[in-house]
C-alpha positions in Angstrom: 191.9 35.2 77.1 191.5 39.1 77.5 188.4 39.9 80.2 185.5 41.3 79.1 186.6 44.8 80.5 189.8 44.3 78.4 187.6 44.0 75.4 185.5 46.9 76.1 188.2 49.2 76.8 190.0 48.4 73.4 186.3 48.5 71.9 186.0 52.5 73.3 189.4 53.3 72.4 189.7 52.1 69.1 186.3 54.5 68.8 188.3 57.6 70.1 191.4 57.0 68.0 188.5 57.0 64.7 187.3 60.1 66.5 190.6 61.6 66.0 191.2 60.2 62.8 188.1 61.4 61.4 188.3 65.0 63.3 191.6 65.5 61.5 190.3 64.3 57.6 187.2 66.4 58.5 189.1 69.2 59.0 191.4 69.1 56.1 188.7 68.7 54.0 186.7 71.6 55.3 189.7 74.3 54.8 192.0 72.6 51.6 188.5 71.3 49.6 185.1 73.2 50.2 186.8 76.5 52.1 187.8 78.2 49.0 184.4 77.6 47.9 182.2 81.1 47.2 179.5 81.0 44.6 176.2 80.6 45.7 176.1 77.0 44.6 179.4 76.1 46.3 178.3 77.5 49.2 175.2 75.3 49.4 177.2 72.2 48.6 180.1 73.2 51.0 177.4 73.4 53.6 176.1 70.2 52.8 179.3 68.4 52.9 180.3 70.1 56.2 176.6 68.6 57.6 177.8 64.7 56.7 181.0 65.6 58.2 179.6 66.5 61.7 176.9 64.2 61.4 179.1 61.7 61.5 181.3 63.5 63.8 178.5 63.6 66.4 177.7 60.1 65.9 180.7 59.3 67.0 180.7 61.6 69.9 177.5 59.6 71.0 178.2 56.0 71.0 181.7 57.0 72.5 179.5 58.5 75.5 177.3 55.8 75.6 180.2 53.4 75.8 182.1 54.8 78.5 178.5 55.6 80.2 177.3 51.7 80.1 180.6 50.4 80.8 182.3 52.2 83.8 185.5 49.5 83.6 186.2 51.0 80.5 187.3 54.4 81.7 190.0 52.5 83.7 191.4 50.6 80.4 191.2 53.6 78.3 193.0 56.0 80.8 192.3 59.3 79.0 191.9 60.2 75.9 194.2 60.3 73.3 196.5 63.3 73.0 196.3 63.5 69.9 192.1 63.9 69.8 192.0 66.5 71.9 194.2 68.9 69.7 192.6 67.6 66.8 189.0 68.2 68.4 190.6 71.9 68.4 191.4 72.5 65.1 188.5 71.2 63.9 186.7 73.8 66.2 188.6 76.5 64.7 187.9 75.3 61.1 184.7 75.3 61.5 184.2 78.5 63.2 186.7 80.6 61.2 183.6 82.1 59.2 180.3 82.3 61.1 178.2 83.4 58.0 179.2 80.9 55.6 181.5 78.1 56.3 179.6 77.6 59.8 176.4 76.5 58.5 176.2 72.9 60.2 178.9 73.8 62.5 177.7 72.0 66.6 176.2 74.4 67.9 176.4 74.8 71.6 172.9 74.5 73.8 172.0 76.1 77.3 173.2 79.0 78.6 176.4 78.7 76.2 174.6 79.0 73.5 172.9 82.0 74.1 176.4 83.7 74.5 177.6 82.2 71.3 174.7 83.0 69.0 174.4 86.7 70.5 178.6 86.7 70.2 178.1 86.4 66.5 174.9 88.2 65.4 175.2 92.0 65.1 172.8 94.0 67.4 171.7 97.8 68.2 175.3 97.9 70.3 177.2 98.0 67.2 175.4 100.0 65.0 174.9 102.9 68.2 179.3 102.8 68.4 179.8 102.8 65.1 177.8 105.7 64.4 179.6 107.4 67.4 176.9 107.6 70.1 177.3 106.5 73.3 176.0 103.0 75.1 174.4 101.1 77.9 173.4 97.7 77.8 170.9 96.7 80.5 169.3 93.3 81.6 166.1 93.1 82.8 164.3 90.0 84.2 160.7 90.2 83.9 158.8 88.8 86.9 158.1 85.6 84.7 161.7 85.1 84.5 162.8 85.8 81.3 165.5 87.7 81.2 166.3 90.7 78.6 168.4 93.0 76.9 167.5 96.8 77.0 170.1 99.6 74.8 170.7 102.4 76.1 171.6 105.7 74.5 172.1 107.5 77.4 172.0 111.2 78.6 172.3 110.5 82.6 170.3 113.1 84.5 168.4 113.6 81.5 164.3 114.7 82.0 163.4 114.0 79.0 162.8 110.0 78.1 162.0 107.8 75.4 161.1 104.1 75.0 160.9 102.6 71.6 159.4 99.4 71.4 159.9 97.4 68.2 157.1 95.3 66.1 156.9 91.3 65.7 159.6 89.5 63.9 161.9 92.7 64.4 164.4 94.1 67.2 165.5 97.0 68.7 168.1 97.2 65.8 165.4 98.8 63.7 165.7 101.9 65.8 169.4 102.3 64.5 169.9 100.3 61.7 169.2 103.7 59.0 172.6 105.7 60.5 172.8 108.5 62.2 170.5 110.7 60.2 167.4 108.2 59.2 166.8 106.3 62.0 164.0 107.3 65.0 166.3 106.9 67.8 169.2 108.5 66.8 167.0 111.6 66.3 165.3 111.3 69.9 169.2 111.6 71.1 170.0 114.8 69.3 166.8 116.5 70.5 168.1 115.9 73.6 166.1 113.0 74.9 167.5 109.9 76.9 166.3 107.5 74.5 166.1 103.4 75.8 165.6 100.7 72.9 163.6 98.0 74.3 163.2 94.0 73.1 160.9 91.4 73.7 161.7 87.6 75.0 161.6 86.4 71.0 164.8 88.3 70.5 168.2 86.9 72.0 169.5 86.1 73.9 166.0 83.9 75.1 166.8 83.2 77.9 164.7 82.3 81.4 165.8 82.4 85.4 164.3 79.2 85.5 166.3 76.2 83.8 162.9 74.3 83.6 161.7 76.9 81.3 164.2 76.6 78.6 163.5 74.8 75.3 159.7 74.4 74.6 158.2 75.4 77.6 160.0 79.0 77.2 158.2 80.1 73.7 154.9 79.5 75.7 153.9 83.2 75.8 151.1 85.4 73.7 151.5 89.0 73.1 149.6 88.9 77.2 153.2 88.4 78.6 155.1 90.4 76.2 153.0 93.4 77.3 152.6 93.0 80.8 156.0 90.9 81.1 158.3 92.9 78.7 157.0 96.0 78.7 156.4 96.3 82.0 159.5 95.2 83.4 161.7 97.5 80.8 158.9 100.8 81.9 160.3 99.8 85.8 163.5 99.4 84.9 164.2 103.0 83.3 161.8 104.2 86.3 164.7 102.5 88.8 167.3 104.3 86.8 166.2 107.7 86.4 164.6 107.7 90.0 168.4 107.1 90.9 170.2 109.6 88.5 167.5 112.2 89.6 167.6 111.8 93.5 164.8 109.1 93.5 164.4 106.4 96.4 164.0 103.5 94.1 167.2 103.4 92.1 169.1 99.9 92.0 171.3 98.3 89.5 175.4 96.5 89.2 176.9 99.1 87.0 180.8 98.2 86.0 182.6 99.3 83.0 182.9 96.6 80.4 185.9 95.0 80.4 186.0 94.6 84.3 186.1 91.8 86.4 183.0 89.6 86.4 181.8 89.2 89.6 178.6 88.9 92.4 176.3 91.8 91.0 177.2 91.7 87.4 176.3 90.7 84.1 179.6 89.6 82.6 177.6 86.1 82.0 175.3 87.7 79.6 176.5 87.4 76.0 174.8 91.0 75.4 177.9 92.0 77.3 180.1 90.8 73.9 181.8 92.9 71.7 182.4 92.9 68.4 186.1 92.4 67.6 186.0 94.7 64.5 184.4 97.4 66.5 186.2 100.6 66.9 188.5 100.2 70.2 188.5 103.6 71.2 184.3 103.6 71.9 184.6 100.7 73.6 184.8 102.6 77.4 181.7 103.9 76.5 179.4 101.1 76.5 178.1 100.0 80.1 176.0 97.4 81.0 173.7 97.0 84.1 171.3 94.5 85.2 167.9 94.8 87.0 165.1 92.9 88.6 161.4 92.9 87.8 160.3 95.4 90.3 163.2 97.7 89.6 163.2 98.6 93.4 165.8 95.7 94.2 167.9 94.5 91.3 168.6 90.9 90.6 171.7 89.7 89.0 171.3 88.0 86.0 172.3 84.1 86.3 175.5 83.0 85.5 176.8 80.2 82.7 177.8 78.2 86.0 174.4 78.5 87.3 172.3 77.7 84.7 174.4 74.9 83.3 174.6 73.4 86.6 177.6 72.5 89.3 180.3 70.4 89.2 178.0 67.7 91.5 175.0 67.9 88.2 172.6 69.8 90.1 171.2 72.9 88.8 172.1 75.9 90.6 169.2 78.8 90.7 169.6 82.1 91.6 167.7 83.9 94.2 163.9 85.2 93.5 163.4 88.5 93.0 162.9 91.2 95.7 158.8 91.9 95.5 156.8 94.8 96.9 153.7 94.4 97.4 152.4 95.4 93.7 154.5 92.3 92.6 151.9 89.8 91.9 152.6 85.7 93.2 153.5 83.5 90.4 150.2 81.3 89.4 151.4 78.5 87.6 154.8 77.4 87.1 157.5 79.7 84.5 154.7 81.8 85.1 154.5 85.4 87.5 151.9 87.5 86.1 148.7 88.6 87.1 145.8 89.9 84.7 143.0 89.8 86.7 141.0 92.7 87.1 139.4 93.8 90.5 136.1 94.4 90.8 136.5 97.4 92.3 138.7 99.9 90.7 140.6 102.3 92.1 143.1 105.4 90.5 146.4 105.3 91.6 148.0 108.1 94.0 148.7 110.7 91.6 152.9 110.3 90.9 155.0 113.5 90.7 158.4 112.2 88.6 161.2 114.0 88.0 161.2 112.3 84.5 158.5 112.2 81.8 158.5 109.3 80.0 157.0 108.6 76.3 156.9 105.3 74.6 157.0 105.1 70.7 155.5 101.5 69.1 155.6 99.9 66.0 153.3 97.2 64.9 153.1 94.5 67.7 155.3 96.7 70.0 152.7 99.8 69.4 150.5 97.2 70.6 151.8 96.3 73.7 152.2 99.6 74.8 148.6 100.0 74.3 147.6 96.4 76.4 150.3 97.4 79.0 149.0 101.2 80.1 145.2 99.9 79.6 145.9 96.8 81.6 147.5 99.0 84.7 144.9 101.4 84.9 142.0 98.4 85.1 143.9 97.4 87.7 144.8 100.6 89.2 148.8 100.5 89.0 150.9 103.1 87.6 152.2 102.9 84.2 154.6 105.5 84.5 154.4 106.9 80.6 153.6 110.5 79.6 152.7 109.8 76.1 152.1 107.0 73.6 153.2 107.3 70.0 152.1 104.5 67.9 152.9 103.5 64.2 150.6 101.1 62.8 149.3 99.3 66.3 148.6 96.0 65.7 145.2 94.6 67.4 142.5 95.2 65.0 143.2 93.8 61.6 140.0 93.6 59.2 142.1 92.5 56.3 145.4 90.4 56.5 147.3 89.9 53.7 146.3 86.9 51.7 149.6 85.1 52.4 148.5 84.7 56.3 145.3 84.8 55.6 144.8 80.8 56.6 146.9 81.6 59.8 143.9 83.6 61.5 142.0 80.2 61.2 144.9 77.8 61.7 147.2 79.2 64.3 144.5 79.6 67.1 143.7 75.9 66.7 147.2 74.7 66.4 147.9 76.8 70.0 144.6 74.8 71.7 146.0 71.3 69.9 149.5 72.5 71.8 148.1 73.2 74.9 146.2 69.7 74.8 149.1 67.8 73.7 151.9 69.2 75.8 150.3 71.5 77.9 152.9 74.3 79.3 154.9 74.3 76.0 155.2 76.5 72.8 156.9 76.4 69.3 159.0 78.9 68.1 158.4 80.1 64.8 161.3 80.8 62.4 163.6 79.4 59.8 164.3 76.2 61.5 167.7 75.9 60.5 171.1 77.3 60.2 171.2 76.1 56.2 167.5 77.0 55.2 168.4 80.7 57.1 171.4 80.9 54.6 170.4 79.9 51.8 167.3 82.3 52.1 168.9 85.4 53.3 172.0 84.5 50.7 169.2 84.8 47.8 168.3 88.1 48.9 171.8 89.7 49.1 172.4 87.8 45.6 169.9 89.9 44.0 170.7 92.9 45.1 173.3 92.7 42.5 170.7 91.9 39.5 168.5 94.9 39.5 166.0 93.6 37.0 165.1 90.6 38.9 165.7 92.0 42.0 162.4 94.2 41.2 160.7 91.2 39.7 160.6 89.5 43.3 159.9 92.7 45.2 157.0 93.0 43.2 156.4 89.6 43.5 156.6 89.8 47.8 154.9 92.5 47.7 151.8 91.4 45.6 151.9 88.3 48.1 151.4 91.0 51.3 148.2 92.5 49.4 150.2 95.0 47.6 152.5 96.2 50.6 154.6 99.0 49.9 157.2 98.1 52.0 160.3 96.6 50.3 160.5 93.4 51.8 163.5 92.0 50.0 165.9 94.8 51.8 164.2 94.4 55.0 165.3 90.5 55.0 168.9 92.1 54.7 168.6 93.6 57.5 171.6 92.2 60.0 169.4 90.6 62.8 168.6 88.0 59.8 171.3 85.8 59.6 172.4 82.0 59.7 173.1 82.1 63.1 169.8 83.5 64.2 166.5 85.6 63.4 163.9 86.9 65.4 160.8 84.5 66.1 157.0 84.8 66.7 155.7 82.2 69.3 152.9 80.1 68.4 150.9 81.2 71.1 151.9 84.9 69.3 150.5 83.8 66.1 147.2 82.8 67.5 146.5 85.9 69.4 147.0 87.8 65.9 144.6 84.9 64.6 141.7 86.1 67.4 142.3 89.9 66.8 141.8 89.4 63.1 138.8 87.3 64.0 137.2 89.1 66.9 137.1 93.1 66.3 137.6 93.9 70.0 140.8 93.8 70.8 141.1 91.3 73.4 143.4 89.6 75.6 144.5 86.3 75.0 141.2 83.7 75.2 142.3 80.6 76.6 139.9 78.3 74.5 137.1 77.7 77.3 135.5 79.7 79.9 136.8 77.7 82.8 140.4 78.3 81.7 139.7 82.4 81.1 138.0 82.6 84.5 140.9 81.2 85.8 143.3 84.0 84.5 140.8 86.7 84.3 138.1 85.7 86.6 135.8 86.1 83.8 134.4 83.4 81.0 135.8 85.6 78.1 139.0 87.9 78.2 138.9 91.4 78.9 138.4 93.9 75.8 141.6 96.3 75.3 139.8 98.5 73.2 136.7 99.1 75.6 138.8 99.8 78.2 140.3 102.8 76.3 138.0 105.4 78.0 140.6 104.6 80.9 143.3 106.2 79.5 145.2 108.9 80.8 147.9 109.6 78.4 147.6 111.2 74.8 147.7 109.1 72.2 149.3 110.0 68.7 149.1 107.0 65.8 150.6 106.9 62.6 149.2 105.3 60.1 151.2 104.2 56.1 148.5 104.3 53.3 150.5 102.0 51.7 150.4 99.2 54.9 148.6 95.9 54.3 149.6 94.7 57.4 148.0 96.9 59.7 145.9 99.0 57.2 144.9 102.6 57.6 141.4 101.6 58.6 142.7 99.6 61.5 144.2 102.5 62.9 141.3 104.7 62.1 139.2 102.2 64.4 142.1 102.6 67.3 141.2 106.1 67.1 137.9 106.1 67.4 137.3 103.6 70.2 140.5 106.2 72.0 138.6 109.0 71.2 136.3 108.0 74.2 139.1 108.2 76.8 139.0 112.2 76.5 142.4 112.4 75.8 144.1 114.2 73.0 144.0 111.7 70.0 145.8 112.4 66.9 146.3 110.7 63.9 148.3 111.2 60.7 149.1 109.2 57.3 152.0 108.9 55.4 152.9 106.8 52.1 154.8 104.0 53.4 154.1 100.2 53.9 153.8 98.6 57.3 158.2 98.3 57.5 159.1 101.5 56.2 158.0 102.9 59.1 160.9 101.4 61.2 163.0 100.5 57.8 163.0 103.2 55.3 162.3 106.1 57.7 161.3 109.0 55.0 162.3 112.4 56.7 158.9 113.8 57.1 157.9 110.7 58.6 161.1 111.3 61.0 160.4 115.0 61.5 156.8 114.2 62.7 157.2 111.7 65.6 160.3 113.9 66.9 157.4 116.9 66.8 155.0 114.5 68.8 157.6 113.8 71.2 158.2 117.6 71.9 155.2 118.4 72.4 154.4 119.9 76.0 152.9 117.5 78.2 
């Protein structure tokens, strides 16, 4: 009579030889059956089919796992896999991964650190659109002081004076600088007027994600637009500040620099998939396209953690990389997967006045206009440099007296559903996107579909656009953009969504309100969040706002009331209106529109 080991081996090798059996019908099926599929309806079936077929696939995956977990005998009556699963397990890999927009739908994706190199591996970016219209390229990773750890692009003209950040809107990333070619897009222009021009992202963009393994999954989307402009902003501003301090004879430069292509080591960022390149990009512009990492402070950079690292060593224990170098202007972490500080001191007090051998503008759109607005207010309350020479802004979001009646539920909703988060599971945020691989698809499949039937394609624009409160902007070719894809899309955080919901409720401008007074005192050492906009008279930069008489979104009397509560801070203010809706301004650049911010940005400081 066969042992009960004996039996359980058998049992867990029977289930691996079904493993292969079913990894090699799986992948015939996918290439001879569904592959040649290509309508729209084939393709939504094909992806369905391919679901069941790794549903099942990861089922079995499981209880073989479970098996060989619960019953440690086994392993010695099995005695390895089969050979046979293993190069089966590979083909179905490769079946399943030959075409990333389509036939990849349901494919497994990978999680942790892996996963951020595969989704960022396949999703187009600012990289390829700045090579293949025959600029040069820097890619830089920044960790903010909260740990989250992000991708900067860099057009570069090294030992340039000249500088400009552009900071893109929610739901959008740097690709929107670049994305209209050489001759319609905002960055590109910047370049050829001779500026150093950096694209910046925020932590909802890939690759998401965080020093801190802890902080990955829920608790990393617990953020509001606080730590995006203090966090992101302000660790991108020091960053560039680290480099051109360095190219210009500076103390305070830092930063790994190796040519792409070299060998990863201590100091680099060869971990990072923003390091990836495209296989279809042009070969001969690859030398030109450098990458360099940076810690928060930008005095002492901090290499960005490995795969390795995060995933863990070969023993199961996570692996963290050492904290960042702080000066004393650094503030001490406060809670956990937290390192920011927005209290304000009683006393303020102007910083020494800086002489750089740089000048440094920021352009904004939307939520990134925004940002720039909380981030320079913020450091002069609290009496830090901010670095930046000039602020131009297109549509800022932060005041918002009419919201499109599509959202309009979300000013009421998403404040309540952040408070019922932070209740619940306290430390911890939602992403909010297209959940899935299959819905992302099939939506962004539509929209390319009807590009190709005028007539209807014009019904839903009007349609969209009647939704938005009669936006001008032509939604339907913005969801075409490339960052909208299967394999990913930018996100808004809950906690996002419900700071939008208390700017369109409270007409001040505020930072983020916590939900009680004990909780605000504890970040701001005041019952209710400081106001933004009545701390305007602080500013000591010029301002210049756009505003598109066609925007919904942030409508033209939003940015009017910007400009009157700036026009206390006795800086130059001006504002100007064009005919475009709230994406056009990033999207559809129109050439006056263009030819206008470029003037801002000349003017003498």
């Amino acid at each position: 009579m066969p042992s009960r080991v004996g039996r359980r081996g058998r049992l867990v090798r029977l289930l691996l030889n079904l493993q292969a059996l079913y990894t090699i019908v799986g992948a015939w099926i996918s290439d001879n059956i569904v592959g040649p599929w290509t309508s729209l309806w084939e393709e939504i079936t094909k992806a369905v089919v391919r679901g069941w077929i790794i549903t099942w696939q990861r089922w079995l995956n499981a209880w073989s796992g479970i098996l060989l977990a619960l019953f440690p005998g086994a392993r010695r009556e099995v005695r390895g896999r089969p050979r046979a699963h293993s190069e089966a397990w590979g083909a179905w890999l490769k079946a399943l991964r030959r075409d990333s927009g389509a036939g990849g739908l349901f494919q497994p994706l990978p999680t942790g650190a892996f996963a951020a190199k595969w989704e960022d591996g396949h999703v187009w970016t600012a990289s390829d659109f700045v090579l293949r219209a025959g600029y040069p390229l820097e890619e830089h990773t920044v960790t903010t002081s909260d740990g989250y750890i992000l991708t900067m692009h860099r057009i570069p003209r090294t030992g340039g004076k000249e500088v400009t950040l552009f900071q893109h809107g929610v739901l959008d990333t740097s690709l929107g600088w670049v994305a209209n070619g050489s001759v319609g897009s905002q960055a590109f222009a910047a370049y050829d007027a001779g500026f150093d021009v950096w694209l910046g992202n925020s932590r909802s963009n890939a690759p998401r994600m965080h020093a801190d393994r802890a902080c990955q999954g829920l608790r990393y989307w617990h953020y509001s637009a606080n730590e995006q402009a203090m966090g992101d902003v302000g660790a991108q501003v020091e960053h560039i500040h680290a480099v051109k301090m360095a190219e210009l004879g500076g103390s305070n430069g830092g930063g790994n620099e190796r040519e792409r292509g070299g060998a990863a080591g201590e100091g680099t960022a060869t971990s990072h998939a923003a390091g990836r390149f495209r296989e279809d990009a042009p070969a001969t512009r690859s030398s030109s396209r450098r990458r360099r990492t940076s810690g928060s402070n930008g005095v002492a950079p901090r290499r960005a953690p490995s795969a390795d690292e995060l995933q863990g060593d070969d023993e199961g224990e996570s692996r963290q990389p050492a904290p960042p170098a702080r000066d004393d202007a650094t503030p001490l972490p406060t809670t956990h997967c937290k390192g920011l500080s927005f209290r304000i001191p009683e006393e303020r007090r102007d910083p020494a006045p800086e002489h750089l051998p740089y000048n440094l503008q920021g352009v904004g759109h939307s939520l990134g206009a925004a940002c720039l607005l909380m981030y320079v207010t913020v450091c002069r309350m609290q009496g830090r440099p901010h670095r930046l020479r000039r602020l131009v802004l297109m549509s800022p979001a932060g005041f918002h007296s009419h919201v499109p009646r599509t959202i309009a539920a979300c000013k009421w909703l998403m404040p309540w559903a952040a408070r019922l988060m932070d209740l619940v599971l306290p430390g911890r945020g939602l992403g909010l996107r297209l959940p899935s691989p299959f819905l992302r698809y099939v939506t962004f499949k539509l929209t390319l579909d009807l590009s190709e039937l005028p007539a209807l394609q014009s019904l839903v624009r009007r349609s969209m656009q009647a939704l938005m409160s009669g936006d001008g902007s032509e939604w339907d070719l913005a969801m075409q953009m490339p960052h909208y894809n299967s394999t990913s899309m930018p996100a808004v955080s809950l906690h996002t969504g419900a700071h939008f919901g208390q700017w369109a409720r409270d007409p001040a401008f505020r930072l983020f309100d916590h939900g009680s007074a004990a909780a605000n005192r504890a970040v701001y050492a005041a019952p209710r969040p400081p106001s933004i906009a009545h701390n305007y008279r602080l500013l000591d930069v010029p301002v210049d706002l756009v505003a598109g008489t066609s925007d919904r979104v942030v409508g033209v009397e939003d940015v009017k009331m910007h400009a009157r509560w700036l026009a206390r801070s006795g800086q130059p203010i001006h504002l100007r209106e064009f005919d475009v809706g709230h994406m056009d301004l990033t999207f559809a650049v129109k050439p006056e529109l263009r030819d206008h911010v470029l003037r801002r940005l000349l003017r003498p400081l």
